[in-house]
C-alpha positions in Angstrom: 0.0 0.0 0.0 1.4 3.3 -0.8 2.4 5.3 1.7 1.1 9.3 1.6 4.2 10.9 0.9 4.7 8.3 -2.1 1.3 9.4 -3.2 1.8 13.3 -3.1 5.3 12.8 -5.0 3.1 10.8 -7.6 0.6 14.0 -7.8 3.1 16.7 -7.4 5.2 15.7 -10.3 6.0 17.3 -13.2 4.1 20.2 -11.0 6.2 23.9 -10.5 4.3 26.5 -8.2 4.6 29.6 -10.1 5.6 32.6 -7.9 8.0 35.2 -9.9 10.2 32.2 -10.8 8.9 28.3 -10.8 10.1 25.7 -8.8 8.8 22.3 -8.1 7.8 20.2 -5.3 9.1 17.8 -3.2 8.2 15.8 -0.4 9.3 16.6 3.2 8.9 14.1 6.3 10.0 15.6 10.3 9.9 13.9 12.9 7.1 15.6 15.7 9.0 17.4 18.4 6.4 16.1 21.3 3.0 14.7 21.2 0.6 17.5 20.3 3.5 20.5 20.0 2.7 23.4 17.4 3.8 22.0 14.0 5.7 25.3 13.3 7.8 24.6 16.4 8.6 20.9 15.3 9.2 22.4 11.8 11.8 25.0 13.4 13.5 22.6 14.8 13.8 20.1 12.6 15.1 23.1 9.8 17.6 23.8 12.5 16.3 27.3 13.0 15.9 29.0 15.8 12.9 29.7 18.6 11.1 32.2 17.5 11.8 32.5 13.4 9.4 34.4 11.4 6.9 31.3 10.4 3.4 32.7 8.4 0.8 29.9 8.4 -1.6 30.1 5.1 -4.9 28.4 4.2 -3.9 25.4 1.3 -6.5 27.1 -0.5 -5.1 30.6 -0.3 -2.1 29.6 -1.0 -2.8 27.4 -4.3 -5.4 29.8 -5.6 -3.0 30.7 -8.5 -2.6 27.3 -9.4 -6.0 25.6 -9.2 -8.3 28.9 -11.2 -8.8 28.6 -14.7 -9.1 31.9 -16.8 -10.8 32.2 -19.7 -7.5 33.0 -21.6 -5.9 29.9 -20.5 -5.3 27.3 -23.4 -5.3 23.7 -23.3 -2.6 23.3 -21.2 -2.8 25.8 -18.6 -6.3 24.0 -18.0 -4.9 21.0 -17.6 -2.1 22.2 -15.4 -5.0 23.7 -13.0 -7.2 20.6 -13.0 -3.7 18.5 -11.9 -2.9 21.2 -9.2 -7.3 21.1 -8.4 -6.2 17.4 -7.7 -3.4 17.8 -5.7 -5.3 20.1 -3.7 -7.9 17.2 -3.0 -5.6 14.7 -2.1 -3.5 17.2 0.5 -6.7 17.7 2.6 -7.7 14.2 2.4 -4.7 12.5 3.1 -3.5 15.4 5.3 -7.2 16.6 7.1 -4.9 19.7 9.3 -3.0 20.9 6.6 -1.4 24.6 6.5 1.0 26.4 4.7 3.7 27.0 6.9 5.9 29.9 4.5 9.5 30.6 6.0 11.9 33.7 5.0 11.2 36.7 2.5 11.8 37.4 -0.9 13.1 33.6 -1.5 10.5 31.9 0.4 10.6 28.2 1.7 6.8 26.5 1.8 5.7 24.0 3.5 2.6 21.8 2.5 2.4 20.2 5.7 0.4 18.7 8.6 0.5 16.0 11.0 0.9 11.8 9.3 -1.0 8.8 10.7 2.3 7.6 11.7 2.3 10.1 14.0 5.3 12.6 11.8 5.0 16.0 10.1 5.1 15.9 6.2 3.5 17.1 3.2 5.2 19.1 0.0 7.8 21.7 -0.1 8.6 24.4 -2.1 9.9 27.9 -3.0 8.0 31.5 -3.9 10.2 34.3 -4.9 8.4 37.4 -3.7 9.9 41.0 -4.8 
């Protein structure tokens, strides 16, 4: 059975989040700090960053909204690129029911598609926003 880090690699690929330059995803697995401890403090941690590091915590939705809209001068393949990302979206919040956005640094900008695993860790989908 796959695992759900095997299944968001599966969706995310061939996927770039488009910001002012494109990068892909890729998945990301931390080990929980304590039972029940704020994931941004596990994810701190875990990044090797200190107490305290500016983390902003976004809505999946929010944050994807770019990704999963269709316009009506999007061609074939933008559409299809917003239906996959509409997808990935779907399988984040089922496989991941509390997942945030947890967005780290400014101008180059590490995300974090993440939320707590059945097996009791932190993962989800990582990846950059360049923000001028």
């Amino acid at each position: 059975m796959e695992n759900t880090l095997d299944k968001l690699k599966k969706a995310a690929e061939g996927l770039f989040f488009m910001s002012e330059s494109d990068y892909p995803f890729e998945t990301v697995g931390f080990k929980s700090e304590k039972p029940g401890a704020p994931i941004e403090e596990s994810l701190l941690k875990n990044l090797g960053l200190p107490a305290g590091t500016s983390v902003e915590k976004q809505e999946l939705t929010f944050f994807l909204r770019n990704q999963t809209r269709d316009l009506p001068e999007h061609g074939p393949e933008e559409k299809v690129r917003a239906q996959k990302f509409r997808e990935l979206e779907i399988l984040l919040k089922k496989e991941i029911p509390d997942i945030a956005v947890y967005r780290i640094g400014q101008v180059q900008i590490d995300a974090y598609l993440i939320g707590n695993l059945p097996d009791g860790s932190i993962g989800g989908l990582k990846t950059k926003q360049v923000e001028t």
